[in-house]
OpenMM code with the backbone's topology and positions (N, CA, C; nanometers):
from openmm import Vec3, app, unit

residues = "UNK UNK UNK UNK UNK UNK UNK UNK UNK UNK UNK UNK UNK UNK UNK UNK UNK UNK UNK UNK UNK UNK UNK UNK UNK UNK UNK UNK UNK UNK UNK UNK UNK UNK UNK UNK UNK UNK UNK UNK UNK UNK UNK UNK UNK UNK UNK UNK UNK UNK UNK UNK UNK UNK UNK UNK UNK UNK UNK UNK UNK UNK UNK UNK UNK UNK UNK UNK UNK UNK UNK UNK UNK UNK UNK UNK UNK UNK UNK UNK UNK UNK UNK UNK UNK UNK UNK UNK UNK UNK UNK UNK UNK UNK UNK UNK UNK UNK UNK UNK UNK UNK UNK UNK UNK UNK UNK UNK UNK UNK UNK UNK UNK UNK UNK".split()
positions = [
    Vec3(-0.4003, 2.8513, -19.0093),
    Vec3(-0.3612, 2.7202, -18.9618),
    Vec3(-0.3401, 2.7263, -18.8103),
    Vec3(-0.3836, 2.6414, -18.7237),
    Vec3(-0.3942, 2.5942, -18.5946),
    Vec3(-0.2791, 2.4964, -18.5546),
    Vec3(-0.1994, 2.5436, -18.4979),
    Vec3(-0.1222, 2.3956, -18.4070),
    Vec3(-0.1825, 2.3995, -18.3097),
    Vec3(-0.1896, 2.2801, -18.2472),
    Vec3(-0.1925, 2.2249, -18.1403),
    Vec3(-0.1237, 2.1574, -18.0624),
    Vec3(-0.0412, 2.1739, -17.9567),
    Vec3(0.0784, 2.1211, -17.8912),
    Vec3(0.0251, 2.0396, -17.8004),
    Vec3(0.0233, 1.8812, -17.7534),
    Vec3(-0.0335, 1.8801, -17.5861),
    Vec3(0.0996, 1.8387, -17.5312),
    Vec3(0.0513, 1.8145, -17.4130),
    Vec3(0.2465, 1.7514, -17.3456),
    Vec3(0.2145, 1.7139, -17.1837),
    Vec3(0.2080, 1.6287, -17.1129),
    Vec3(0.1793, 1.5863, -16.9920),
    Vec3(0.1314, 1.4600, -16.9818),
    Vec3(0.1680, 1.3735, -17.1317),
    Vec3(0.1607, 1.1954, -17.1064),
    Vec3(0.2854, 1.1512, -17.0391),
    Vec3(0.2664, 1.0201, -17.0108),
    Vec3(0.3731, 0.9580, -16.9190),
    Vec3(0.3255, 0.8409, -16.8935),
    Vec3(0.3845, 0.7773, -16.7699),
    Vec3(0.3631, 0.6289, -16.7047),
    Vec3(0.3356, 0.6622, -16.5993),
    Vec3(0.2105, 0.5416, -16.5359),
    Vec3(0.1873, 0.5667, -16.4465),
    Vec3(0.1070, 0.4603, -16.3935),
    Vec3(0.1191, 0.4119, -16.2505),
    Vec3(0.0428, 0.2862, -16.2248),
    Vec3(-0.0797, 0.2637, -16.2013),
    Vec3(-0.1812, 0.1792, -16.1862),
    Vec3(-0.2969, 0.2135, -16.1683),
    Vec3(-0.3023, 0.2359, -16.0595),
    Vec3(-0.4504, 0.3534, -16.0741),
    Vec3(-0.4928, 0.4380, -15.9745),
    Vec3(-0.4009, 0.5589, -15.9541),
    Vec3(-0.2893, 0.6124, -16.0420),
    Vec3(-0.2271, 0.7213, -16.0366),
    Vec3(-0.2795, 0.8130, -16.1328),
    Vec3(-0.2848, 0.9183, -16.1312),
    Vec3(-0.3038, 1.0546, -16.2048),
    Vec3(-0.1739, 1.0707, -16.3189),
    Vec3(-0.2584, 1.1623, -16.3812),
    Vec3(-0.2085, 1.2556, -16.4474),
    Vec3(-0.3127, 1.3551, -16.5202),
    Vec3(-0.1679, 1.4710, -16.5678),
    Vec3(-0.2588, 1.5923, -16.5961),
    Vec3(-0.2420, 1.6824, -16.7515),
    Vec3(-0.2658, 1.6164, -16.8642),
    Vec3(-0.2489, 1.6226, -16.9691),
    Vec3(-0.3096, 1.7930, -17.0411),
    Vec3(-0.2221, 1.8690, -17.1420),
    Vec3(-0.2352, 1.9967, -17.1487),
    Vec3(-0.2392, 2.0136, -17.2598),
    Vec3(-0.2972, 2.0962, -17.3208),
    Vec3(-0.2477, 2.1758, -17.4812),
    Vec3(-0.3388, 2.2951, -17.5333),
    Vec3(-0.1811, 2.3523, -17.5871),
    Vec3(-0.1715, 2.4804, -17.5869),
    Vec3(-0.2347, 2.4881, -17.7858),
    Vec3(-0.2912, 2.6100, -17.8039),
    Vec3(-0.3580, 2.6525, -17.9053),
    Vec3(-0.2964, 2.7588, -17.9979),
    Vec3(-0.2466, 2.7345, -18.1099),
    Vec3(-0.1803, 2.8920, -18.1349),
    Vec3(-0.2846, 2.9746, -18.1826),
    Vec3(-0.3818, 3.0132, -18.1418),
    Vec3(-0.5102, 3.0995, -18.2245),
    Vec3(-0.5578, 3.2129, -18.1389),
    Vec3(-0.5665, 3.3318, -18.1910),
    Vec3(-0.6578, 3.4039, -18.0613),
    Vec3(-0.7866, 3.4317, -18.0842),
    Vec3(-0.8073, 3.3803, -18.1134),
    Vec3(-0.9504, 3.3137, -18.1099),
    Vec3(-1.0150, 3.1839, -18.0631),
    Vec3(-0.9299, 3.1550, -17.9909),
    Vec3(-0.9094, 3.0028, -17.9155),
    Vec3(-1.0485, 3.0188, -17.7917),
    Vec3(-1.0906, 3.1387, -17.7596),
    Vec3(-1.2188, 3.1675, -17.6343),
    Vec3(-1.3174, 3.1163, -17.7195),
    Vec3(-1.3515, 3.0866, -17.8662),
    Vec3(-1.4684, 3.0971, -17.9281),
    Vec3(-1.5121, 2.9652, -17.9681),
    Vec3(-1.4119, 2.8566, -17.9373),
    Vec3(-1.3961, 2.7611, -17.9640),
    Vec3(-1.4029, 2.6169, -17.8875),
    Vec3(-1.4996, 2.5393, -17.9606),
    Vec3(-1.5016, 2.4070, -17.8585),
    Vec3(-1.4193, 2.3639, -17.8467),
    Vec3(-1.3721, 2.2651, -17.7094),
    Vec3(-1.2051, 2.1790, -17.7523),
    Vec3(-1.2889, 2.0521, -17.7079),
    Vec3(-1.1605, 1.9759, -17.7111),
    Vec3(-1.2120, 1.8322, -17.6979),
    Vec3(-1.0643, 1.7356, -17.6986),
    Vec3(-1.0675, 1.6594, -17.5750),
    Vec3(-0.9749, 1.5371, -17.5826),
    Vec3(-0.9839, 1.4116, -17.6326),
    Vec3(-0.9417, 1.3130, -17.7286),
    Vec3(-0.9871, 1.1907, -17.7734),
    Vec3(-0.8391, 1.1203, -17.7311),
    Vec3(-0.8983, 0.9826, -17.7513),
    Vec3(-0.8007, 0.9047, -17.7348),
    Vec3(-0.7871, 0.7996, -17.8495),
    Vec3(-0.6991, 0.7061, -17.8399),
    Vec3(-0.6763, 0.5778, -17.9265),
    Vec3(-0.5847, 0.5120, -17.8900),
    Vec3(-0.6730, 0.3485, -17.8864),
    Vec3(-0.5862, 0.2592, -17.8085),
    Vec3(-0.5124, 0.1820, -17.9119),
    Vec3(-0.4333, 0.1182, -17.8379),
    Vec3(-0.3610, 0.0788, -17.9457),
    Vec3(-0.3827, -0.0778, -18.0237),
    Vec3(-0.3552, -0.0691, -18.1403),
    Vec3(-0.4396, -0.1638, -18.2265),
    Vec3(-0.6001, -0.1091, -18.2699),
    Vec3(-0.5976, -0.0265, -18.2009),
    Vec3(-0.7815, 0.0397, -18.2792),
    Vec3(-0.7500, 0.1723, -18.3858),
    Vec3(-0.8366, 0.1708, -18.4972),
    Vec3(-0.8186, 0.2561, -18.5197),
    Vec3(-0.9290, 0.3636, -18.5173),
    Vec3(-0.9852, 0.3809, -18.4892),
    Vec3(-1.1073, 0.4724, -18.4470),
    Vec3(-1.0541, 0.5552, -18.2918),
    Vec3(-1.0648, 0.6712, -18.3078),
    Vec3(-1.0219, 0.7744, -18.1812),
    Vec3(-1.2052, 0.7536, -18.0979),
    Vec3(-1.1546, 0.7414, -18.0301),
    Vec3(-1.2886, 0.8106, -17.9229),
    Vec3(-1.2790, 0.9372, -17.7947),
    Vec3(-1.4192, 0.9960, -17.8455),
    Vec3(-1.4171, 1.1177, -17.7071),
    Vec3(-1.4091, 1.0367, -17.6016),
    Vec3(-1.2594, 1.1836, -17.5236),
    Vec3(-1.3128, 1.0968, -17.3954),
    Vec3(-1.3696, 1.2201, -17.3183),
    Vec3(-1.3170, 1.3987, -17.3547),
    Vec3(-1.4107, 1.5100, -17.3203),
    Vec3(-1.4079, 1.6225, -17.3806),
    Vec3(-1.5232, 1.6321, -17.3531),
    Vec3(-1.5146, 1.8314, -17.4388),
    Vec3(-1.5746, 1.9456, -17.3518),
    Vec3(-1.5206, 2.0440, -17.4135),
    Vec3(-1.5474, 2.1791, -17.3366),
    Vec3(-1.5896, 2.2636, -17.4237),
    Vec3(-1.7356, 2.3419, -17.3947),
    Vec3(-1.7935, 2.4305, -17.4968),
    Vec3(-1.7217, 2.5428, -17.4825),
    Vec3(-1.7065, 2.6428, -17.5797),
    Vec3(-1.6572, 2.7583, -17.5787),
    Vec3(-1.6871, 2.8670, -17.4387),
    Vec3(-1.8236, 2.8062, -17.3611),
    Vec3(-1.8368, 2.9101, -17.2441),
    Vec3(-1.8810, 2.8278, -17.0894),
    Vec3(-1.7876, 2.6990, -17.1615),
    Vec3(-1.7113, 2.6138, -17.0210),
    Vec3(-1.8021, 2.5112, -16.9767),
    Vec3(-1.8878, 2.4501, -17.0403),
    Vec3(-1.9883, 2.3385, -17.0206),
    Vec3(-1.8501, 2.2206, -17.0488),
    Vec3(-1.8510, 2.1318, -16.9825),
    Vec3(-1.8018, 2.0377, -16.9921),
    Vec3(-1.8930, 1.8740, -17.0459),
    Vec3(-1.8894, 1.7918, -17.1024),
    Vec3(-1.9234, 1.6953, -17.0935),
    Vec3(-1.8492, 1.5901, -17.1286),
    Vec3(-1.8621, 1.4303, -17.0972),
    Vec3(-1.7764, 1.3364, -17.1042),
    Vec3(-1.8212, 1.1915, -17.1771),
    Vec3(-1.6891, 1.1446, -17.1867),
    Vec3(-1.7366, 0.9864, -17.2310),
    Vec3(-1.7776, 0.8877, -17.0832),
    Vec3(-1.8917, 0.7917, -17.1350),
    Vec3(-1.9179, 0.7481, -17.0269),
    Vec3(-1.8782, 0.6953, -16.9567),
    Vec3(-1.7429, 0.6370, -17.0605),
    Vec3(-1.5971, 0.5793, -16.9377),
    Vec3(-1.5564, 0.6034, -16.8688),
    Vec3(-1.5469, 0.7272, -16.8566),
    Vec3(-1.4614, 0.8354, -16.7702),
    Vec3(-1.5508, 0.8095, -16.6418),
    Vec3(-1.6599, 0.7934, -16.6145),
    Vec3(-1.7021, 0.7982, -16.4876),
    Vec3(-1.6717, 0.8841, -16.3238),
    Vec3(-1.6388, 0.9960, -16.3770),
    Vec3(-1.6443, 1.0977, -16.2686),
    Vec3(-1.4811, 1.1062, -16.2606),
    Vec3(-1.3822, 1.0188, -16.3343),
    Vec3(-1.2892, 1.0097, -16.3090),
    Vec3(-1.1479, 1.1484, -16.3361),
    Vec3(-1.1878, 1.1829, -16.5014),
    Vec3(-1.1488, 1.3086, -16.4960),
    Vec3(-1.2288, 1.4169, -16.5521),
    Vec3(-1.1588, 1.5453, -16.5418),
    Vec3(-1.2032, 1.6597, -16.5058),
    Vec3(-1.0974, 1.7604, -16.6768),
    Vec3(-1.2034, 1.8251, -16.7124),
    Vec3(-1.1678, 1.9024, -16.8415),
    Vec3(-1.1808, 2.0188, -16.8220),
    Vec3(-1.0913, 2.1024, -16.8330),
    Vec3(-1.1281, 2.2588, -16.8067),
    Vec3(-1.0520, 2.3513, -16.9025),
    Vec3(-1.0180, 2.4451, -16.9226),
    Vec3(-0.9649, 2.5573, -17.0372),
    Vec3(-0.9899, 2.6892, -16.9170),
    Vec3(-0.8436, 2.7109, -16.9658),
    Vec3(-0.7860, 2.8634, -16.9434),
    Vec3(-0.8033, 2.9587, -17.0968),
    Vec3(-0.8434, 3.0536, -17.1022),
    Vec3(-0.8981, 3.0855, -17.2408),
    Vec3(-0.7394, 3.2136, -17.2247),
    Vec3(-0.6900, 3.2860, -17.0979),
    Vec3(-0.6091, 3.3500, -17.1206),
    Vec3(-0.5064, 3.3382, -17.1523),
    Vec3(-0.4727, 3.1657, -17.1536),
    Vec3(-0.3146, 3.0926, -17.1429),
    Vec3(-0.3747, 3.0225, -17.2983),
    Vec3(-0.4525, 2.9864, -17.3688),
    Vec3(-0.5525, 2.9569, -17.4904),
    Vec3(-0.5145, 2.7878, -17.4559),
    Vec3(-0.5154, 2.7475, -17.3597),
    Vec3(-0.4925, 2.5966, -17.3029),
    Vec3(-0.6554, 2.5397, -17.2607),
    Vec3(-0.5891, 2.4105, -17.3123),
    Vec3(-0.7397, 2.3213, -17.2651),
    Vec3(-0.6524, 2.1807, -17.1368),
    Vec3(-0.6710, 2.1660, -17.0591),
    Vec3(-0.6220, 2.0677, -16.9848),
    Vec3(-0.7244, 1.9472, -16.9271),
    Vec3(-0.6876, 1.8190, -16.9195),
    Vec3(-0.7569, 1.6979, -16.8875),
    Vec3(-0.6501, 1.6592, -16.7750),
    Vec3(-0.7602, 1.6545, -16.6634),
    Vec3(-0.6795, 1.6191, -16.5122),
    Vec3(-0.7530, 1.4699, -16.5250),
    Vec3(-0.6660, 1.3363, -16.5310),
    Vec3(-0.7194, 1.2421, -16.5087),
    Vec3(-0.6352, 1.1577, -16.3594),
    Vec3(-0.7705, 1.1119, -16.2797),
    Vec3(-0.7730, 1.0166, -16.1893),
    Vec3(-0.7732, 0.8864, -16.1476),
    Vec3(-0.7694, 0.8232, -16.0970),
    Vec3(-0.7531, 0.6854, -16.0776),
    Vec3(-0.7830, 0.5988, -16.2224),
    Vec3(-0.6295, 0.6303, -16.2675),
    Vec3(-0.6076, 0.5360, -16.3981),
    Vec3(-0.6419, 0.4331, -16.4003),
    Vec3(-0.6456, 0.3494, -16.4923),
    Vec3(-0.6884, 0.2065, -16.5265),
    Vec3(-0.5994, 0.1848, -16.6451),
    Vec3(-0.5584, 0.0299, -16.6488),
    Vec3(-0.4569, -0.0198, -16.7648),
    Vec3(-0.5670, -0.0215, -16.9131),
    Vec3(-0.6880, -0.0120, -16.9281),
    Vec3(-0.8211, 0.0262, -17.0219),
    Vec3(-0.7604, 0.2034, -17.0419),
    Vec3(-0.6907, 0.2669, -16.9786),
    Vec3(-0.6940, 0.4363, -17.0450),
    Vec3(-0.5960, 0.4341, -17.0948),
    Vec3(-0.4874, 0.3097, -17.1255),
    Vec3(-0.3473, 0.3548, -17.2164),
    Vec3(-0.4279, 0.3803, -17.3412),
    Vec3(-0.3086, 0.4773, -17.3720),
    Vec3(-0.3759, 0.5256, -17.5554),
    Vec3(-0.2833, 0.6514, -17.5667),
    Vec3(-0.3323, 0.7063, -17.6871),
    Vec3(-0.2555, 0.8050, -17.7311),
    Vec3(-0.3611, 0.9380, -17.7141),
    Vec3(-0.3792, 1.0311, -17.6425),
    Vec3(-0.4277, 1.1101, -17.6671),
    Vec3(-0.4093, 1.2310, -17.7157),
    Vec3(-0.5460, 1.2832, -17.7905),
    Vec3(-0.5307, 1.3846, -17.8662),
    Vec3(-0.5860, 1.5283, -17.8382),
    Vec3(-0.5667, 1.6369, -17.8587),
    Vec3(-0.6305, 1.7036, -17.8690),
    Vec3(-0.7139, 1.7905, -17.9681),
    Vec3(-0.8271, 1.7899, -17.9936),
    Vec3(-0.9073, 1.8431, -18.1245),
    Vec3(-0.9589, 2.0434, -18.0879),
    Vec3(-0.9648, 2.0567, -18.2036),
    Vec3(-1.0452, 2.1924, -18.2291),
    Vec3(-1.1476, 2.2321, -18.3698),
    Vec3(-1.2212, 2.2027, -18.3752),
    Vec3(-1.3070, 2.2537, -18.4841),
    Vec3(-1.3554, 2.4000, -18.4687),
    Vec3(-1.2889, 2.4126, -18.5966),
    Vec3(-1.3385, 2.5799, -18.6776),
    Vec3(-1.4026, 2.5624, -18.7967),
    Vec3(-1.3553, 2.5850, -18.8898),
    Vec3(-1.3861, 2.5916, -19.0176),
    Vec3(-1.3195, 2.4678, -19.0857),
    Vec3(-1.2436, 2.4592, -19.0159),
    Vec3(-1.1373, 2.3368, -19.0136),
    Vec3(-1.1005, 2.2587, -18.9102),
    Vec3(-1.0796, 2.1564, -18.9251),
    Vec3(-1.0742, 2.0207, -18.8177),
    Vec3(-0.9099, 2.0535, -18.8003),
    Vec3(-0.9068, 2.0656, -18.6014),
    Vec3(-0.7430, 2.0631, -18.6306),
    Vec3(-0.7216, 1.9307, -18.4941),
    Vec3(-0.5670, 1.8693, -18.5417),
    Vec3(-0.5564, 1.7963, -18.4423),
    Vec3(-0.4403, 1.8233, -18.3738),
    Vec3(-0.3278, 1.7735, -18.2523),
    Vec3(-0.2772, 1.7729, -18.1818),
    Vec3(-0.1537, 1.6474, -18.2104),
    Vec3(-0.0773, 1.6706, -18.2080),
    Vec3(0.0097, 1.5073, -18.2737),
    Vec3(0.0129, 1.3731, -18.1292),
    Vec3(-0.0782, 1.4362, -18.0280),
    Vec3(-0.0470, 1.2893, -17.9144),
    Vec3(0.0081, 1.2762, -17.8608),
    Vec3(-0.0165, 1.2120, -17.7046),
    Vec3(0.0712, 1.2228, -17.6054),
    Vec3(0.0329, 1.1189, -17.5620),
    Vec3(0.1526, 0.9799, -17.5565),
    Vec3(0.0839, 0.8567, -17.4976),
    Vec3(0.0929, 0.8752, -17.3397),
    Vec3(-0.0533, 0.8631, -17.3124),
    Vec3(-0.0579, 0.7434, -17.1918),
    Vec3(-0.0365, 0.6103, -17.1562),
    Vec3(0.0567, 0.5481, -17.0578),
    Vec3(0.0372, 0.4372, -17.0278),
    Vec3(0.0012, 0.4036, -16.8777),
    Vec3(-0.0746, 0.2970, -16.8708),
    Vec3(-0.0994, 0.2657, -16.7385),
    Vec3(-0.0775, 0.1473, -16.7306),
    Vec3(-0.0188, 0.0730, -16.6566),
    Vec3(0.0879, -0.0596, -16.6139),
    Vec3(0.0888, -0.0637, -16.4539),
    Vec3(0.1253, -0.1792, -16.3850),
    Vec3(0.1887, -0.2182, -16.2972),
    Vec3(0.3337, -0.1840, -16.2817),
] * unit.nanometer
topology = app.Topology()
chain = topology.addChain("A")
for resn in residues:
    res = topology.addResidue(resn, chain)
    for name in ("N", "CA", "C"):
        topology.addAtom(name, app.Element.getBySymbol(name[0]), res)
């Protein structure tokens, strides 16, 4: 069994950052794709917003538009999402995923973006 911890949601106005994290209990966490999703509220369908292949390819949702940046420390077994010039469209709850053999998730860390 996999936990997944993330922790670095908050408030924040538009066009402010933040830098959202989570930690993996597996050591085997180098072998593994990660991936951040989100969900807004009133939807129920999560959507990617990025993932990171096990040997650091990144790719994104097309929303994101250059905006943030996904990377993994494989020695700390952390995956982190640096996001940029927020928009009141990125409140949501985000998650963090890992597929193995088993689908694991992350319990969420809301974002909000407000005035």
């Amino acid at each position: 069994q996999v936990q997944l911890v993330e922790s670095g949601g908050g408030f924040v106005k538009p066009g402010g950052s933040l830098r959202l994290s989570c930690v993996a209990s597996t050591n085997n966490f180098r072998f593994y794709n990660m991936y951040w999703y989100r969900q807004h509220p009133a939807k129920q369908q999560r959507e990617l917003v990025a993932g990171i292949t096990s040997d650091g390819r990144p790719n994104y949702g097309d929303f994101v538009k250059g905006r943030f940046t996904i990377a993994r420390d494989n020695a700390k077994n952390t995956v982190t999402l640096q996001m940029n010039s927020l928009e009141p469209e990125d409140t949501a709850v985000y998650y963090c995923r890992l597929v193995a053999r088993s689908d694991f998730w992350g319990q969420g860390t809301q974002v909000t973006v407000s005035p």
